[in-house]
TIKOLGU-123631 format. One record per residue (C-alpha): residue in three letters; x, y, z. Coordinates in Angstrom, 2 decimals. Each point is the difference from the previous one (the first is absolute). Example, Ala and Ser with C-alpha at 12.3 -4.5 7.8 and 13.67 -1.06 7.14 Angstrom:
# residues 2
+--------+---------+---------+---------+
: residu :       x :       y :       z :
+--------+---------+---------+---------+
:    ALA :   12.30 :   -4.50 :    7.80 :
:    SER :    1.37 :    3.44 :   -0.66 :
+--------+---------+---------+---------+
***
This chain:
# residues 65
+--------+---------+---------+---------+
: residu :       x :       y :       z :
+--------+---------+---------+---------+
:    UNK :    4.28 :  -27.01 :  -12.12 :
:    UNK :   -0.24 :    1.97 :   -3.28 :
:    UNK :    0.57 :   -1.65 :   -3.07 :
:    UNK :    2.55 :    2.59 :   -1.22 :
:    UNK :    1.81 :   -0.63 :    3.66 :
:    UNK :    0.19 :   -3.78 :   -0.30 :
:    UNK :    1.40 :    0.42 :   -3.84 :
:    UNK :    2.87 :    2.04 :    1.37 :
:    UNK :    0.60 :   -2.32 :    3.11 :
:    UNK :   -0.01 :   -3.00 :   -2.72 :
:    UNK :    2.29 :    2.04 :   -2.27 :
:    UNK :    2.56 :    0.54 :    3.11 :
:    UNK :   -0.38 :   -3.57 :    1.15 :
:    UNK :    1.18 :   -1.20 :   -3.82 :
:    UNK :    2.41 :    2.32 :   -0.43 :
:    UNK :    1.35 :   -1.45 :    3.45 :
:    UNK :   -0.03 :    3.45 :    2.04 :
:    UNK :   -2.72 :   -0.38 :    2.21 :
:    UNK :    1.11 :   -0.38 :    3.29 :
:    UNK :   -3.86 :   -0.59 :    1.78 :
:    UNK :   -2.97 :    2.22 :   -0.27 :
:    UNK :   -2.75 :    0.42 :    2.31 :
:    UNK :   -3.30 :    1.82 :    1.01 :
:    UNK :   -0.31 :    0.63 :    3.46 :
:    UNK :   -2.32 :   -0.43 :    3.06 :
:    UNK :   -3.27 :    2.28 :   -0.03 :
:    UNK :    0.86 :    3.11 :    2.59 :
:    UNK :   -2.34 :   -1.18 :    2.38 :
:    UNK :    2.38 :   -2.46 :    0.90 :
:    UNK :    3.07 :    2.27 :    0.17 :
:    UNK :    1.76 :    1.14 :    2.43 :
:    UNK :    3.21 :    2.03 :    0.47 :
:    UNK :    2.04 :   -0.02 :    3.01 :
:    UNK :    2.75 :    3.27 :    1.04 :
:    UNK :    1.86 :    0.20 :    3.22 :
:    UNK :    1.29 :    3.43 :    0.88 :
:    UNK :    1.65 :    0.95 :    3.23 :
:    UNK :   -0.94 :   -3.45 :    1.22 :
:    UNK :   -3.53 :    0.44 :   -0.70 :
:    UNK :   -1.98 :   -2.48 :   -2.40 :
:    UNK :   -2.51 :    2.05 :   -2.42 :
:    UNK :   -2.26 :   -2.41 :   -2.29 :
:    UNK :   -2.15 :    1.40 :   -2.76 :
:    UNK :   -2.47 :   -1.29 :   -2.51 :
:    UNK :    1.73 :   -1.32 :   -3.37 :
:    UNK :    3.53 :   -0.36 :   -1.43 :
:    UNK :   -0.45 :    1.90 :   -3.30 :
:    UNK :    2.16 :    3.12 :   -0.92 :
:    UNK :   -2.09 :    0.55 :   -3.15 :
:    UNK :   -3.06 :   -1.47 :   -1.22 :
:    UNK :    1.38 :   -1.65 :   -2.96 :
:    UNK :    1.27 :   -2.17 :    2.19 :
:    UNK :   -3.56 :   -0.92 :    1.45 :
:    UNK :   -1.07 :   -0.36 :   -3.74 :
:    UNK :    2.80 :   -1.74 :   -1.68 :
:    UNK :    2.02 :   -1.71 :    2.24 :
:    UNK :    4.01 :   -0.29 :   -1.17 :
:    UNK :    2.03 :   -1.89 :   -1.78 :
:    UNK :    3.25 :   -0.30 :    0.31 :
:    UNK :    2.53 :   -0.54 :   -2.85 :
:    UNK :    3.73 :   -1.32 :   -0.46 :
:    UNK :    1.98 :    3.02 :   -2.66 :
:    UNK :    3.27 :   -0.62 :   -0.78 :
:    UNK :    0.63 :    3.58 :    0.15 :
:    UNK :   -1.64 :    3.71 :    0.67 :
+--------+---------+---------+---------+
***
């Protein structure tokens, strides 16, 4: 992970807003699943944007917008 990335997680995680944070799974391991008129469809990957792929998520507690 980035330095810059793991200063920012550490700055959430004092400030006691970080929630979890994450990378995940390379794509060749992904898999999505869809079922449409009672068919199942699989395809290759669960990422909507690459970001995603490249940064994972975190996820963060605000106690408003």
């Amino acid at each position: 992970m980035p330095a810059a990335v793991t200063a920012v997680l550490e700055e959430w995680k004092r400030d006691g807003v970080l929630g979890g944070a994450g990378t995940l799974g390379p794509s060749s391991k992904g898999a999505r699943s869809k079922v449409t008129a009672g068919a199942r469809a699989w395809s290759d990957g669960p990422f909507t944007e690459s970001k995603e792929l490249l940064a994972g998520s975190p996820l963060i507690e605000m106690p408003s917008l």
